[in-house]
Structures are given as structure tokens and as C-alpha cells.
N, C-alpha and C positions, 0 to 999 in steps of 0.2 A: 831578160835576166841581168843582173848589175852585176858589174864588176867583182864586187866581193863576191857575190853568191859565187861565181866561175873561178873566183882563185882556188875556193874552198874545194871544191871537188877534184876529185881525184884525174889526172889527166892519160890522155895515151903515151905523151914522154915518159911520165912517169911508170906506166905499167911497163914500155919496154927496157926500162931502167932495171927492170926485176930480174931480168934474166939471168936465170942462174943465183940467185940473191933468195931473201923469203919469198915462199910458196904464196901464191895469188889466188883469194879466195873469191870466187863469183856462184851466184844465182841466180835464177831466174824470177825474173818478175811481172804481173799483168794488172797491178792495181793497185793504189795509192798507199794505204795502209798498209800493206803486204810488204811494199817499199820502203815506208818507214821505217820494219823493225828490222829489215836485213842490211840498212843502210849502214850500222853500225857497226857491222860485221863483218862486210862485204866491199872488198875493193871497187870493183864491177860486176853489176847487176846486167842481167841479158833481157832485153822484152825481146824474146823468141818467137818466130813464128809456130811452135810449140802451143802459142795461145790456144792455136786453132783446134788443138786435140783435147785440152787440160781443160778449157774455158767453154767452149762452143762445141764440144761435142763431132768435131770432125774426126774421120777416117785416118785423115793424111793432112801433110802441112798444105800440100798441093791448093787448096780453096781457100787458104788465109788472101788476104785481098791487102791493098796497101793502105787503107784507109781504115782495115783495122788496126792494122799494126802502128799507124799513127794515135789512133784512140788511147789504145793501150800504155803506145812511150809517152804520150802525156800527163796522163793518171801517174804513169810511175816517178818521170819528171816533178810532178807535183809533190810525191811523198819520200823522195830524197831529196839530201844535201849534200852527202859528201862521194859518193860513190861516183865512180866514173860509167854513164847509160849507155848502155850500146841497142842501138833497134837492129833487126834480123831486115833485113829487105826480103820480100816475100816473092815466092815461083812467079815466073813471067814478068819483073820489074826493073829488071837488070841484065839479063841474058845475051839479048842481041846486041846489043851496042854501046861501048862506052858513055856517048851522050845518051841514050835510054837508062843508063842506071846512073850517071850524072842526075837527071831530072827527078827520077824518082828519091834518089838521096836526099838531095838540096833540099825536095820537098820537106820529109822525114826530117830534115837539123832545126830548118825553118818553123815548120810547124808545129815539134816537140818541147826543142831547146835540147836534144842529146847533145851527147857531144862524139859519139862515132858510128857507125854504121858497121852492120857483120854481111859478109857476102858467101856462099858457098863456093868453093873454090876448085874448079874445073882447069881440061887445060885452056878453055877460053878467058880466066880471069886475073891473069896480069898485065895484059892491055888494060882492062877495068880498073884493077886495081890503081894503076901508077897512073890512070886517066883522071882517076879521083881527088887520089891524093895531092896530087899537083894542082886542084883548085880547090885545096883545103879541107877534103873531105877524111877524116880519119878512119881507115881499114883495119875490119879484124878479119882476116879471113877463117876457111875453116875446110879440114882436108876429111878424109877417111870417108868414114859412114855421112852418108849426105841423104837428108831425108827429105828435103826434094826431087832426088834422081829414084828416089824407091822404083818409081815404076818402069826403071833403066835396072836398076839391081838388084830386082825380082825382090823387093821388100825389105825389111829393117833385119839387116841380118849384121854381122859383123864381117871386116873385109881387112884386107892385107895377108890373107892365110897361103895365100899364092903368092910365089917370088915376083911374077909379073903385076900384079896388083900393089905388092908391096913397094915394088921402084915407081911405079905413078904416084901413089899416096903421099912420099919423098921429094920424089920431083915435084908436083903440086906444089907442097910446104916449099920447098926450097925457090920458084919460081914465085910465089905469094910473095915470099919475105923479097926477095931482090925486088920486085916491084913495088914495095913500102908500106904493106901492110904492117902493125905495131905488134900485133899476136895473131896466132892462130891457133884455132881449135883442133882437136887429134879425136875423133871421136870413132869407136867402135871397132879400134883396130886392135892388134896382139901388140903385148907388153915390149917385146922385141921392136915393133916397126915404131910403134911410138915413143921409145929411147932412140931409135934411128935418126928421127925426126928431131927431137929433141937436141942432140948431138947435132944435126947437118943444118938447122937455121939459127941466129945471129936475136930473134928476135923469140920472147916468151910462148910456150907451148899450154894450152890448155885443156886437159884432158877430160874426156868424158868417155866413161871405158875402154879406158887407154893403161896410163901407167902411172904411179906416184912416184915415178919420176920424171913427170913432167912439171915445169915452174908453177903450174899452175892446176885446179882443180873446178867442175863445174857438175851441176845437177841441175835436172828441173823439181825445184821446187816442191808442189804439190806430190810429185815420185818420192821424192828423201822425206815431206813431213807423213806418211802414210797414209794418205787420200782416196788412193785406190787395190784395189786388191790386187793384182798384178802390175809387176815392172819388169824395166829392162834388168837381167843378168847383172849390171855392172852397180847397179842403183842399192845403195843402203839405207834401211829407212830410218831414218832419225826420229821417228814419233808414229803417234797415232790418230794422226786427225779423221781418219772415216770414223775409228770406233768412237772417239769425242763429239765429235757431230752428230753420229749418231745415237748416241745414248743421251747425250741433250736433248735430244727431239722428241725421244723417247720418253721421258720425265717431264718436257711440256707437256707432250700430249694427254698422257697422265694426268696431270694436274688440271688443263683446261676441262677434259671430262669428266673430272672430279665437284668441280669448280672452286677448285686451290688458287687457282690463279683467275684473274690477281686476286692478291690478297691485300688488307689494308693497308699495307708500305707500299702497294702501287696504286694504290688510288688516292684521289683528290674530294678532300671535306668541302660543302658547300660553306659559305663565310656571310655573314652581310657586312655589309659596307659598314 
């Protein structure tokens, strides 16, 4: 990547600079194109381990592998410019040990070109955290609903509804940011505990059924443009891509067994030389 190309993008100084300031708008992304058009709209773009369920058809984040998740930040590398990328480090990559999620990051910056790295945020993750970033690695951490621990918290539910859950979720966030993460995510908690959060760290809040008062705002994608018939509670859907798709497909198919298509604007005259 050149010089200019990295000035141009959006950075994690920059996003922690927001705090408190305009509202920081991100999405998710898992493919070049898709990356193009939100590039211009979007501070920071997330290639989520989210691939695994939207893309590939998994159950759970849980089977995302890290060599997808590198496929992915590439494609999406490739089809922005200004936004700042963040890859998800994916279940088992990270967990044990600072230098184990050292290695798999490095990998992930190295072989992307992102420019920070998202970690789930337990109370095992500010050794990680502040392991990282001291060798350059930029941290977004990420508290609440964590959908890699689904099968610790009895599935995709929403959490902080208990005062005892509600002080972890906080302390998390608050122990993320003093070890140097840049933002962190607020996901699936009460509008209460994620203004808590919000208020108790120094560093941008990211909400994902949380609260719009948080600095910041995030969706998966394919959920907000209408892709699938069911979402999460917190998710608005901004379009209609299943019924677009599929009434497209519909109207091919149509037409191929008609034999409309092609039609003479898509075919080629033979010529001589």
C-alpha cells in the first residue's frame, strides 16, 4: 500500500478523536464491491466474523476460520479507499495468549493491508489488548453480547438486564479502553447500560442494539439492506434486497423460458473481415 493510499484513509486516531463529537458511522462488509459503495458513507467498515452466518451459511460465528476472515478483509481492502478496515479475529485465534493473538493479528494486517484488528472483549482481554497495541496493532474491542461466547450464554440473547451482568459489561468496556483499545463495540445490551458505558470510557462507543447515544452506530449489512426474512430486534431494515433478488430472478427466468432473452441487444452479428 503507498503512502498516499494510507494517508487517505480514515485512521484509529482519528475515530478516537470522535468521542463525544459527530456520530461514527460503520458497516459491515465481506466483498469488494459491496465495499466500494459504503466506502463513501462509512467511516469504518467491519469484515466481521458475521461472514460466517450472512456469507457461508453457518449456525454460529464459532466455524469462521482465520483464513476466511483474511479472504474477506482483502476483497474488502481491495474495494475501499477511504474508510478505516477493521477485521474481527475469529473464535480460537486469540484467546489463550497474548502472543497467540499477536500472531494471528500480524497475520490478518500483513496479509490484508487493514489497518486494525476487532477482538471480543472478556475479562481475559486487556493483557491482549495492551499486548497488541504496544507492537503496533490497533484494537477495537467489543463488550455486551458476544457471539462467540453464545454457547457460554445460552445463545444470541440480549444481556446486561441484571445489575450483576450490567457491572461486567462496564468493567469489560472500562478495562478495554485503559489497556488502548481505540473503540469499542456495545452490543445487545439495555439502552441504560450502554449510556453507562458510554459515560464510564474515554474512548468512542459503538452500538449495535444498544443506544443512539452511543458515538457511534453499526449493523450487519445484508440485516439493514433486507436480505433475509428474519433479524435481530434492534436491526432496521433499510431496503429490500431478498424481494429485488428475487423478483429479478423471477423475470429471468421468465424470459429465458420464453426465449426473450437474450434478445438482439444482447447478442453479437457475425461480420467479415
Amino acid at each position: 500500500m503507498s503512502a498516499q493510499t494510507f494517508a487517505a484513509r480514515m485512521t484509529a486516531p482519528k475515530i478516537t478523536a470522535r468521542k463525544g463529537g459527530d456520530p461514527i458511522v460503520c458497516l459491515t462488509a465481506y466483498d469488494a464491491p459491496t465495499a466500494a459503495i459504503l466506502d463513501d458513507y462509512c467511516d469504518l467498515i467491519l469484515v466481521g466474523d458475521s461472514v460466517g452466518m450472512v456469507v457461508h451459511g453457518l449456525t454460529t460465528t464459532v466455524g469462521v476460520t482465520l483464513d476466511m476472515m483474511i479472504m474477506h478483509g482483502q476483497a474488502v481492502m481491495r474495494g475501499s479507499k477511504k474508510a478505516l478496515v477493521v477485521v474481527d479475529l475469529p473464535f480460537g485465534s486469540y484467546e489463550d495468549s497474548p502472543e497467540t493473538a499477536f500472531r494471528s493479528a500480524s497475520r490478518v494486517m500483513m496479509e490484508t493491508g487493514c489497518q486494525a484488528v476487532k477482538i471480543e472483549s472478556g475479562s481475559y482481554a486487556a493483557q491482549t489488548i495492551e499486548y497488541l497495541v504496544e507492537r503496533g496493532i490497533p484494537v477495537m474491542s467489543h463488550v455486551g453480547l458476544r457471539p462467540q461466547s453464545m454457547n457460554v450464554l445460552g445463545g444470541f440473547r440480549a444481556r446486561g438486564r441484571r445489575q450483576s451482568v450490567a457491572d461486567e459489561i462496564v468493567e469489560n468496556a472500562i478495562a478495554a479502553a485503559k489497556a488502548g483499545s481505540f473503540a469499542v463495540v456495545v452490543e445487545g445490551t439495555s439502552v441504560e447500560i450502554a449510556d453507562k458505558v458510554t459515560a464510564a470510557v474515554d474512548i468512542p462507543t459503538i452500538g449495535i442494539g444498544a443506544s443512539a447515544g452511543c458515538d457511534g452506530q453499526i449493523l450487519v449489512t445484508p440485516d439493514m439492506l433486507g436480505m433475509f426474512a428474519r433479524v435481530p430486534k434492534f436491526v432496521k431494515k433499510f431496503g429490500d434486497m431478498h424481494g429485488l433478488i428475487e423478483n429479478s430472478v423471477k423475470d429471468y427466468a421468465a424470459q429465458v423460458k420464453a426465449r426473450d432473452f437474450p434478445a438482439e441487444a444482447q447478442t453479437y452479428k457475425f461480420t467479415k473481415d
